[in-house]
C-alpha positions in Angstrom: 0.0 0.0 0.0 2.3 2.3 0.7 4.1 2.5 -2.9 0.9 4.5 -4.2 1.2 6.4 -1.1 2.0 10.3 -2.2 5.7 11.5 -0.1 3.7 13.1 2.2 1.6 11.0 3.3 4.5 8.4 3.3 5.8 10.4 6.1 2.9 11.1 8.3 2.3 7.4 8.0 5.6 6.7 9.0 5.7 9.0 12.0 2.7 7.5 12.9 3.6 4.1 13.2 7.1 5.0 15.2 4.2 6.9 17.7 2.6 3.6 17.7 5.4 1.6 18.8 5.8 3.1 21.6 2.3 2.1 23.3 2.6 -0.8 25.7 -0.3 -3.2 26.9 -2.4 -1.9 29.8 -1.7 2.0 28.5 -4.5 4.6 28.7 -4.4 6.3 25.2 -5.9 9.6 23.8 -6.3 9.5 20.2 -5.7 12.6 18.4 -7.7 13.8 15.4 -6.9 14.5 11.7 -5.0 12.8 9.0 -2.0 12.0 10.5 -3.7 10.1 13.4 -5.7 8.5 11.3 -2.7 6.8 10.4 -1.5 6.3 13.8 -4.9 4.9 14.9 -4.5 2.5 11.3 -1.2 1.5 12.7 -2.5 0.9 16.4 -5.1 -1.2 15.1 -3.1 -3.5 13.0 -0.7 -3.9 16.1 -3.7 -5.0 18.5 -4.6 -7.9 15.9 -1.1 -8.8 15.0 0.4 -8.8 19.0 -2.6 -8.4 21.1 -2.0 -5.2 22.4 -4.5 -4.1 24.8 -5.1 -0.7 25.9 -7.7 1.8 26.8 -8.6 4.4 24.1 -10.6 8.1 24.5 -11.2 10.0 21.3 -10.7 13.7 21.1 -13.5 14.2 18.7 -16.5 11.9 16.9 -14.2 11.5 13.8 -11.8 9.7 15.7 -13.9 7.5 17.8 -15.5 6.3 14.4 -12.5 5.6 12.7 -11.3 3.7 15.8 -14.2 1.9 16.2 -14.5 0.8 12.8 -11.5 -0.2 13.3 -11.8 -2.6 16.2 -10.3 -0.2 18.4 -12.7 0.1 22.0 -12.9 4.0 22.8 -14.7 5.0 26.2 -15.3 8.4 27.3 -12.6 10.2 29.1 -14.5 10.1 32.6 -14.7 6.9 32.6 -11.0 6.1 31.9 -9.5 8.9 34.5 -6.2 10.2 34.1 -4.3 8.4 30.5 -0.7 7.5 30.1 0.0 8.9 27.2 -2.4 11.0 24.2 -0.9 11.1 20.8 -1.6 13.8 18.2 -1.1 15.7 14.9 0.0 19.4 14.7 -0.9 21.7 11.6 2.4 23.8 12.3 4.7 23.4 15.1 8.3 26.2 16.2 11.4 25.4 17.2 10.3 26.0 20.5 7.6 23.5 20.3 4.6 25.5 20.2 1.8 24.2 18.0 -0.6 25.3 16.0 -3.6 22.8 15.9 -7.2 22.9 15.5 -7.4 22.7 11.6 -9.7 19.8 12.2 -11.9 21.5 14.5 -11.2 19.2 17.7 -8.7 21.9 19.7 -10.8 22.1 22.4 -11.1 18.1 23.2 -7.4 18.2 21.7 -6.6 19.9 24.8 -8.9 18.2 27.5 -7.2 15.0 26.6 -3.9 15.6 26.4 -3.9 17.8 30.0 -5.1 14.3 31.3 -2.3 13.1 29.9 1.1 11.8 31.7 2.8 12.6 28.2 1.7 13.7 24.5 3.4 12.6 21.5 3.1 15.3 18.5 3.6 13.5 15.0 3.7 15.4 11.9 5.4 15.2 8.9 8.4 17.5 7.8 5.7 20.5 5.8 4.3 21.6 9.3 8.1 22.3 11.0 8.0 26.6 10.8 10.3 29.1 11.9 7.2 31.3 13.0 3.9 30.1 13.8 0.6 31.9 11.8 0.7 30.7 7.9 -2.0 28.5 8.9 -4.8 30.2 10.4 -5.4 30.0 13.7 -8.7 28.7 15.0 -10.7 29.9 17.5 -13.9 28.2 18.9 -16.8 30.2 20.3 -20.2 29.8 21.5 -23.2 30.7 19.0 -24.5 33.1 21.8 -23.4 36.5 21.0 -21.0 35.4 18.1 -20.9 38.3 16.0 -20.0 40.7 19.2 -17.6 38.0 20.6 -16.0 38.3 16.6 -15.8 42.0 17.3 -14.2 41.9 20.2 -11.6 39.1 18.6 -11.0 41.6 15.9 -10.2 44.9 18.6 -8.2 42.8 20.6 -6.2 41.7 17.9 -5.3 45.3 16.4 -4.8 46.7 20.1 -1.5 44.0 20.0 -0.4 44.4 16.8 -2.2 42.4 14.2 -3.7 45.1 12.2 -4.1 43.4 8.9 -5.4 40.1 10.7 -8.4 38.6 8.6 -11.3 36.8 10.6 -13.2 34.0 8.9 -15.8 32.0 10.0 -15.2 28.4 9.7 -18.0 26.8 7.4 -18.2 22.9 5.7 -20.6 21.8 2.3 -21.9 25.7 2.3 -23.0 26.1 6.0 -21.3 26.8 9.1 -19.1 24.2 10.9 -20.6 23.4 14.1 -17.8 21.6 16.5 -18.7 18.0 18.4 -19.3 20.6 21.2 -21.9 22.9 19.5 -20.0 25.8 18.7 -18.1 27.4 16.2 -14.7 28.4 14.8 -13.4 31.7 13.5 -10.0 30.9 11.3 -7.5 33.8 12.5 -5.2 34.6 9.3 -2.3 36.6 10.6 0.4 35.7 9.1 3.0 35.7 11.8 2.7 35.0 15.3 5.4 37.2 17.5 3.9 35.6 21.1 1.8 32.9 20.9 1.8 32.9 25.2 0.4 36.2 24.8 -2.2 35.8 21.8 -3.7 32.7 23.7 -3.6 34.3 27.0 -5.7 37.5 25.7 -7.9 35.4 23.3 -9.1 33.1 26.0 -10.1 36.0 28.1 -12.6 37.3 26.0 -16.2 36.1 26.9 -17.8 33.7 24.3 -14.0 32.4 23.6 -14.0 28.8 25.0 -10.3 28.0 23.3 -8.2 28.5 20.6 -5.2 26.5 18.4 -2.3 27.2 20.4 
């Protein structure tokens, strides 16, 4: 299969499957979501039927908990499993420091539930999403539907009171209608182009009302 595979994908298959390796029987495990976990939760799967690894499995978003299931994988909710060993996930751009952009998928907020109950996270992504400076891809923010339009204002005038006076705001939509997250809200894609303090930005974004979380 993986001579059709495009370079690519090659890689995020392969980073996914050295992520893979490192589970052990008996682990708690937070699956991650978008197309690089999807190969790690391929790989995981294929490693439970070949050595009869056995492990414990939460699902950062509906997508993932499908796939996994499909897959033979057993995913419970995260209450029910407590604290996990270990949550592996993708990254849509990630510094030299090690901050991450993520979110492209729409799953940053469980993205972050799961891995703070998380012993240790495991970021896999292929070689395209390594940046010197965080903000090519846009950055998403998830807000309520109550008040949306003023909590987008306020987004926009905090934004331009640090810096980002060219910033674009867009609202998130999928098949012509806006994308609703597994938690009922939705996401306005932050295009700035470079992030100087990505401490900061989330810091200040997460304090405006109507914000529940953002990418970083």
């Amino acid at each position: 299969m993986s001579d059709v595979l495009s370079p690519a994908e090659k890689e995020k298959s392969s980073a996914a499957k050295t992520a893979a390796d490192t589970i052990e029987s008996g682990m708690k495990v937070g699956l991650g979501t978008g197309s690089t976990t999807a190969w790690l939760i391929k790989h995981l799967a294929l490693i439970m039927r070949e050595k009869g690894l056995r492990i414990e499995a939460a699902a950062t978003s509906v997508q993932t908990a499908n796939l996994a299931l499909r897959l033979g994988i057993k995913v419970k909710a995260l209450d029910e499993i407590g604290c996990l060993d270990l949550t592996i996930d993708g990254a849509d751009e990630f510094d030299n420091q090690l901050n991450l952009i993520k979110g492209g998928g729409g799953a940053l907020l469980r993205e972050k539930i799961i891995a703070r109950a998380s012993e240790q996270m495991i970021v896999i992504a292929d070689p395209s999403k390594d940046v010197n400076n965080l903000g090519k891809f846009p950055l998403p923010v998830e807000v309520i539907p109550f008040g949306f339009a003023s909590s987008q204002s306020l987004i926009k005038k905090t934004l331009g009171d640090i810096g980002y006076h060219d910033a674009k705001l867009v609202v998130r939509e999928k098949n012509g209608k806006r994308f609703v997250t597994d938690e009922g809200n939705q996401i306005l894609d932050l295009y700035l182009d470079k992030i100087s303090d990505p401490l900061d930005l989330s810091q200040r974004l997460n304090e405006i009302p109507g914000v529940v979380e953002n990418g970083l």
